[in-house]
C-alpha positions in Angstrom: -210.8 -39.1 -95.9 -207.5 -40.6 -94.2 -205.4 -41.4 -97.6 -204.1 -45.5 -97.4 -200.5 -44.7 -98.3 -200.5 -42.7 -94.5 -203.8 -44.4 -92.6 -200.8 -45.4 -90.6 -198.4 -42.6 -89.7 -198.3 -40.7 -86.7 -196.5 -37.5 -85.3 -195.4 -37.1 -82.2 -194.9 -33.7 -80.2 -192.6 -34.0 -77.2 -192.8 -31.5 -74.1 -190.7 -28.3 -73.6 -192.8 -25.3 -72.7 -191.7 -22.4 -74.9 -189.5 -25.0 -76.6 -192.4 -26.3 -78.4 -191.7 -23.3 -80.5 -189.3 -25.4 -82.6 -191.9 -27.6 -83.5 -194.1 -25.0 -85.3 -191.3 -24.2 -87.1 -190.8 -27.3 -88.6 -194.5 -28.2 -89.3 -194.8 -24.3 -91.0 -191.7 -26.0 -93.6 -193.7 -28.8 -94.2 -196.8 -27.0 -95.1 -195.1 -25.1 -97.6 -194.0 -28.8 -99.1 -197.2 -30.0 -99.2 -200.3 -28.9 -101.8 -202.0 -26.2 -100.6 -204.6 -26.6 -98.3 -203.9 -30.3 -98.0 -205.5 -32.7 -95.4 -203.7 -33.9 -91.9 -201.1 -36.4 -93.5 -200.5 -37.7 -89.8 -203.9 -39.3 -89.1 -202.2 -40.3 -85.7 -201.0 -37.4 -83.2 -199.6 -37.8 -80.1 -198.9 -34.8 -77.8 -197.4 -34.2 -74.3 -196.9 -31.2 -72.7 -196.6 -28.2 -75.1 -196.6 -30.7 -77.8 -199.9 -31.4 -76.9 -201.3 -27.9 -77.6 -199.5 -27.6 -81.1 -201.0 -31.7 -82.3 -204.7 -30.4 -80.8 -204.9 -27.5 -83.3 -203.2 -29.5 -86.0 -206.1 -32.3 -85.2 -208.9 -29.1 -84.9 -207.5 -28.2 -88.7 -207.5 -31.8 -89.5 -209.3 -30.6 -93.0 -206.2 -28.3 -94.1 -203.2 -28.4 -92.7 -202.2 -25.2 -94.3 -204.4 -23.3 -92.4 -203.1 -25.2 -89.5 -199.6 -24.6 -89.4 -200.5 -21.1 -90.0 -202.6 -20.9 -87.3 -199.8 -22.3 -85.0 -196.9 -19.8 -86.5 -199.5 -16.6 -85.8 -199.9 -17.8 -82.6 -196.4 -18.4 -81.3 -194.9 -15.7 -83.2 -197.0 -13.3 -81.2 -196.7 -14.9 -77.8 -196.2 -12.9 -74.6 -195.6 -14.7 -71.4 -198.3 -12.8 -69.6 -200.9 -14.9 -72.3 -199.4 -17.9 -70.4 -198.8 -17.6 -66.9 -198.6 -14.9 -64.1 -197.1 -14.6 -61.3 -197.5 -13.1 -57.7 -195.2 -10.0 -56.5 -193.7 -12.6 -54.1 -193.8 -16.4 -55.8 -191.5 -18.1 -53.9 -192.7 -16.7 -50.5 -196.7 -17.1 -51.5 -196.3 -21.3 -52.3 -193.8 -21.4 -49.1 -196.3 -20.2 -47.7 -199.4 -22.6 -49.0 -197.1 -25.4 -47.7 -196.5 -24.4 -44.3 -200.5 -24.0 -44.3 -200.5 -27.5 -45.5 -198.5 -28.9 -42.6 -201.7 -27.8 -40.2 -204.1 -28.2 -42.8 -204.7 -25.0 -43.2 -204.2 -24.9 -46.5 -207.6 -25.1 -49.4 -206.7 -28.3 -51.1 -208.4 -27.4 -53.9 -206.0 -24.9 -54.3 -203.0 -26.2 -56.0 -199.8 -25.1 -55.3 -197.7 -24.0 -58.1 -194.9 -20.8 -58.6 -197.2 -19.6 -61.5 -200.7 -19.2 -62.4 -201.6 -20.3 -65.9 -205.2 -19.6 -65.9 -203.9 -17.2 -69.2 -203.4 -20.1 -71.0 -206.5 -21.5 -70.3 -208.0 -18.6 -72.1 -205.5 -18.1 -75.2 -206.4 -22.2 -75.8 -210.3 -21.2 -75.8 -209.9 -18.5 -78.0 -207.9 -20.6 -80.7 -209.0 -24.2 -80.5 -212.8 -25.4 -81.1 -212.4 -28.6 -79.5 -216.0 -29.8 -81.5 -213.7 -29.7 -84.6 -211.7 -32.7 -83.5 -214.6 -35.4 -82.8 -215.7 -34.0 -86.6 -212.5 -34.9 -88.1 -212.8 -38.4 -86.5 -216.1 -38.8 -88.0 -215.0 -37.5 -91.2 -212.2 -39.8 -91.1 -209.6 -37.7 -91.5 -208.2 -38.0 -88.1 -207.7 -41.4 -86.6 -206.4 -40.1 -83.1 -205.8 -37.7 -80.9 -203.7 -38.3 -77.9 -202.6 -36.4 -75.2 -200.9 -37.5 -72.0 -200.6 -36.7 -68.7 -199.1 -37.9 -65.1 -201.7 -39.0 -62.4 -200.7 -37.5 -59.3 -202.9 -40.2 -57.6 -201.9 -43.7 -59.1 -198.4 -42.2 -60.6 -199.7 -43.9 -63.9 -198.6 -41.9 -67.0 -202.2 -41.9 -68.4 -202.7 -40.8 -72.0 -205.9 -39.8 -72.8 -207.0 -39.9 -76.8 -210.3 -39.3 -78.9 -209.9 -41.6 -81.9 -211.7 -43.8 -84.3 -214.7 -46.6 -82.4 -211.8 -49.6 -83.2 -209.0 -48.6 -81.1 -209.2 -49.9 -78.0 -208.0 -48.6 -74.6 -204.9 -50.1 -72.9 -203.7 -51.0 -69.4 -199.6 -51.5 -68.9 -197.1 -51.1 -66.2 -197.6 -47.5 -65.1 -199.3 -46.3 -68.1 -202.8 -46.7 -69.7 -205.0 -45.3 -72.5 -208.2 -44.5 -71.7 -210.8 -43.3 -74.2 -212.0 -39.5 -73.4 -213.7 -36.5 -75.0 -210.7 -34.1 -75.0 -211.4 -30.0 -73.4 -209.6 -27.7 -72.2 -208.6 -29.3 -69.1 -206.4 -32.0 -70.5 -204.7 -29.7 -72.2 -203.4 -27.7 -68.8 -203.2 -31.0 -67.0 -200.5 -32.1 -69.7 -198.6 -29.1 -69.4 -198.8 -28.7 -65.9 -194.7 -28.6 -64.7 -194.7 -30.0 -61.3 -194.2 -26.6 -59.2 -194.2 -24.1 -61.7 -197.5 -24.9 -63.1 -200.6 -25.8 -60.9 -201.8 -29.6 -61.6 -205.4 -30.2 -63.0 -208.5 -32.0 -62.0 -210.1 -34.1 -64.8 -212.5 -36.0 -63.1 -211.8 -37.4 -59.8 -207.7 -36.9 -60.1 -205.3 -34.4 -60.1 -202.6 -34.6 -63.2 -199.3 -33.0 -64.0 -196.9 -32.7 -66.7 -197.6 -36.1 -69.1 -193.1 -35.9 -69.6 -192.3 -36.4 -65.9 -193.9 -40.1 -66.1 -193.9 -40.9 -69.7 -191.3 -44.0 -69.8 -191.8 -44.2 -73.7 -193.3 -41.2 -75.8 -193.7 -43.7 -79.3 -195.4 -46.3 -76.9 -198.6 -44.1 -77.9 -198.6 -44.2 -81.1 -198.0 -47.8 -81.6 -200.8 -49.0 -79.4 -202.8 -46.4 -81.9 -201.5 -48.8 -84.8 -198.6 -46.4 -85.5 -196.5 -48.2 -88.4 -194.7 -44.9 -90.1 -193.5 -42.4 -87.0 -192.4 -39.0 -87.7 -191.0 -37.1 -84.1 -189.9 -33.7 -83.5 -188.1 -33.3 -81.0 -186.7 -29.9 -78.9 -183.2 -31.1 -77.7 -180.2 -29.4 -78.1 -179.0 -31.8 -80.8 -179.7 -35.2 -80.3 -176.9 -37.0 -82.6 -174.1 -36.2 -79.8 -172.1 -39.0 -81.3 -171.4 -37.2 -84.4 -170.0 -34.5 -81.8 -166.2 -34.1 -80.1 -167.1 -34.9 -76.5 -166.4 -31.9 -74.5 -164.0 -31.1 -71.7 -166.3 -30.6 -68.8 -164.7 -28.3 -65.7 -166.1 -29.1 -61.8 -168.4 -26.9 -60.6 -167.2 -23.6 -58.4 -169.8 -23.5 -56.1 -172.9 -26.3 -55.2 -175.3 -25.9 -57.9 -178.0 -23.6 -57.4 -182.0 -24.3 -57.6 -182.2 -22.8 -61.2 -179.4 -25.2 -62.2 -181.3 -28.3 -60.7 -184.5 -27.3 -61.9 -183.0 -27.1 -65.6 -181.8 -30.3 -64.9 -184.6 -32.0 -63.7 -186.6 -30.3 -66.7 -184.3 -31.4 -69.1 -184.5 -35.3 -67.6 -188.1 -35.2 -68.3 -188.2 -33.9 -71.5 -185.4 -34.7 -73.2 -183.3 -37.6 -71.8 -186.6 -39.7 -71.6 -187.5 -38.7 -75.5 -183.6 -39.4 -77.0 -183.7 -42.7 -75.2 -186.8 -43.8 -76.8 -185.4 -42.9 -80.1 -182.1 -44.6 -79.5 -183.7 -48.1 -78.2 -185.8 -47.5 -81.8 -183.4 -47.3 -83.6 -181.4 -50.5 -82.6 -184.6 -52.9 -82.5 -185.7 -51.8 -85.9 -181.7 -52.1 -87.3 -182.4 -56.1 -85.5 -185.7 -56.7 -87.4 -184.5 -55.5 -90.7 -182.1 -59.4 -89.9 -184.9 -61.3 -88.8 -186.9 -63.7 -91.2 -190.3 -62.1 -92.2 -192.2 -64.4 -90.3 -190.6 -63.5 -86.9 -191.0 -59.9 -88.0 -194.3 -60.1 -88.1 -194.5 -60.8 -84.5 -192.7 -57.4 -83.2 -195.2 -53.9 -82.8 -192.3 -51.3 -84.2 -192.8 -49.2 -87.0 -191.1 -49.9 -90.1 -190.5 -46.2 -90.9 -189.4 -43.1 -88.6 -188.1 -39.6 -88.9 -186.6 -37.9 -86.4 -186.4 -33.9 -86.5 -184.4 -32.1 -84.0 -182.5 -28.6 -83.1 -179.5 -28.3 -85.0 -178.2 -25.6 -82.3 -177.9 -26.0 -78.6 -181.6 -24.7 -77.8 -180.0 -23.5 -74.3 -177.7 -20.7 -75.9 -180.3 -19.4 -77.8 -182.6 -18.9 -74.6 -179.4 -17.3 -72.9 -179.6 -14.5 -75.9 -183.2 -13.6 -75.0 -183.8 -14.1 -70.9 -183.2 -10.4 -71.3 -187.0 -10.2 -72.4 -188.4 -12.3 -69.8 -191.0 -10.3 -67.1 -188.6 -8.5 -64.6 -190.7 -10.4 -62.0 -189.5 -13.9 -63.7 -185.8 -13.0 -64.1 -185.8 -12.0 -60.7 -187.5 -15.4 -59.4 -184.7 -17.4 -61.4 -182.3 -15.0 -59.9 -183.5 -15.5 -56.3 -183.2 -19.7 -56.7 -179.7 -19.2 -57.4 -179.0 -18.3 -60.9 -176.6 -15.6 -60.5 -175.8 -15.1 -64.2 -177.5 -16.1 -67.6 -175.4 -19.3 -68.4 -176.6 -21.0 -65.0 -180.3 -20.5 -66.0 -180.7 -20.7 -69.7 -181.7 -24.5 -69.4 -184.9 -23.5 -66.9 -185.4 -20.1 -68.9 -185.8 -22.3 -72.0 -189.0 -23.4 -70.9 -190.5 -20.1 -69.7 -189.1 -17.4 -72.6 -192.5 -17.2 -73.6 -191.4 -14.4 -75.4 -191.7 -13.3 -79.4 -188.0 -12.9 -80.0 -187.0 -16.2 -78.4 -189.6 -18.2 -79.9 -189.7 -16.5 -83.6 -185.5 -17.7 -83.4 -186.7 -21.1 -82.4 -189.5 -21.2 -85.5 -186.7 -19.9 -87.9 -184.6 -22.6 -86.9 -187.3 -25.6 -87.2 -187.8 -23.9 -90.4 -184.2 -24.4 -91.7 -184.0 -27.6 -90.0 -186.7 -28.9 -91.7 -185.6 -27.7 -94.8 -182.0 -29.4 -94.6 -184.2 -32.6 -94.2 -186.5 -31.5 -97.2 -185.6 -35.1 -99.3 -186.4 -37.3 -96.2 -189.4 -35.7 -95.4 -190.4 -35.8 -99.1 -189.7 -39.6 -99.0 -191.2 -40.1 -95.4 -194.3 -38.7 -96.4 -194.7 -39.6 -100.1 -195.5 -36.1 -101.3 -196.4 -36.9 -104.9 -199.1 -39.0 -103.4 -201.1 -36.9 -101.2 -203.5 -34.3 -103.6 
């Protein structure tokens, strides 16, 4: 049964591909701060992308989060990128290809077009995740939501799809909706479809992509799934850049390359999107704590967040490992334009699939989380969950 001191709070997983990493290893600190075999004590998830993946099998282990966050670390720490994606002999060449075929309509439109394949992933997400488990933990109340969101490539809607509790209702906004679903498989891979380098999925009638490329506000969510406490961890670089000495920045030598843009554009939808959120949080709720209770009383926000996010620039630590990306990959980021590691550490970040780079990136949740220990302690309420 969902405890009353945390009915209320929610987590929410950003995107990142291998980034997502960093989440597991902050959730693995927080199991070892909680009692042993302890129930969920986020009753409300909210996942996009990779983040998505990691909040279903905390939702699927909704009974013991122990087991949970173990069952995340095993998995990441032994990931290979070939149980994600793989990739043709001739990537670039193959989807030029498919859109050339297109342009006669020639091309199987059922065939998405994508740089990678991650059919893989479809099977490692099988293998780990009994999605039955998650409509029992709603009955058993002790999950009050699941959501996961996703990009229509039909209506451009950022559609987030969630399997919660009979009372919460489904929701219609400008460019984004909720709509009530029994989640599988295939919203999983829709989610964490990257525009080109993944293909998008059908559910239904529609095609979606990557839920981050759309997603104006990654809390909105959770509050219309009666959010009040929000906990978010997040897989930027470090996201308190005021507390920083700006930095000198020198013009470029040359036009940037593809890999450059596409770490850009990447970055945009993960991150910038995510930190702005957070930031325009973070300035209503310093408004409201002014405001008379009455007029408080009126305003959806949370009255509680924690935000956890990469002490280290996650972008040199990819550039230490793209060494141990497939041959096949490294040549790929090579041929778009990325003629040494620094000019494609922001795209490798999300593709170094790899145990190396994402064991550094659970070691450094892990320590991140553990410099937070007292707020997390507080955010939670340890000493009341048994």
């Amino acid at each position: 049964m969902i405890n009353d001191h945390n009915k209320d709070t929610a987590l929410i997983l950003s995107g990142g591909g291998a980034r997502a990493a960093y989440q597991v290893g902050v959730l693995s600190a927080i199991g070892k701060l909680l009692p042993k075999s302890c129930e969920l004590p986020f009753p409300i998830l909210c996942g996009t992308s990779a983040g998505a993946l990691n909040a279903s099998m905390l939702a699927s282990h909704a009974g013991n989060f122990t087991r949970a966050v173990s069952t995340l670390a095993f998995v990441w720490r032994h990931l290979t990128p070939d149980q994600i994606y793989t990739m043709s002999r001739w990537p670039m060449a193959s989807s030029l290809t498919k859109t050339l075929l297109g342009l006669f309509h020639r091309h199987n439109h059922n065939d998405p077009i994508a740089l990678m394949d991650n059919t893989p992933l479809k099977q490692l997400l099988e293998n780990y995740l009994n999605f039955a488990d998650i409509q029992t933990a709603v009955d058993q109340q002790r999950l009050k939501s699941l959501a996961i969101t996703a990009m229509s490539y039909s209506t451009g809607e950022s559609t987030t799809f969630f399997q919660a509790l009979s009372d919460i209702e489904p929701w219609q906004g400008n460019r984004r909706k909720g709509v009530r679903a029994q989640l599988n498989v295939d919203h999983l891979l829709a989610s964490s479809a990257i525009p080109t380098i993944f293909p998008a999925n059908k559910i239904d009638q529609s095609y979606y992509g990557d839920g981050a490329i759309r997603q104006k506000s990654a809390i909105y969510p959770a509050l219309k799934l009666g959010a009040k406490k929000i906990m978010i961890i997040g897989v930027s670089g470090n996201r308190r850049v005021k507390e920083w000495p700006s930095k000198t920045v020198e013009a470029p030598a040359s036009a940037p390359s593809m890999t450059q843009i596409l770490g850009q554009l990447l970055n945009s939808a993960f991150i910038d999107n995510l930190e702005d959120d957070i930031n325009q949080l973070e300035l209503f709720n310093d408004i409201l704590r002014d405001l008379p209770d009455d007029k408080k009383a009126q305003h959806q926000l949370p009255t509680e967040t924690l935000i956890i996010s990469p002490s280290e620039e996650i972008n040199e630590i990819a550039d230490q490992h793209i060494a141990t990306l497939p041959k096949n990959v490294r040549t790929l980021l090579k041929a778009a334009g990325g003629s040494s590691s620094q000019r494609t550490s922001s795209a490798a970040s999300y593709l170094l699939f790899t145990p190396e780079y994402c064991r550094a990136l659970i070691e450094l949740g892990q320590k991140d989380a553990m410099w937070e220990k007292d707020k997390i302690l507080d955010f939670l309420e340890i000493d009341k969950i048994k």
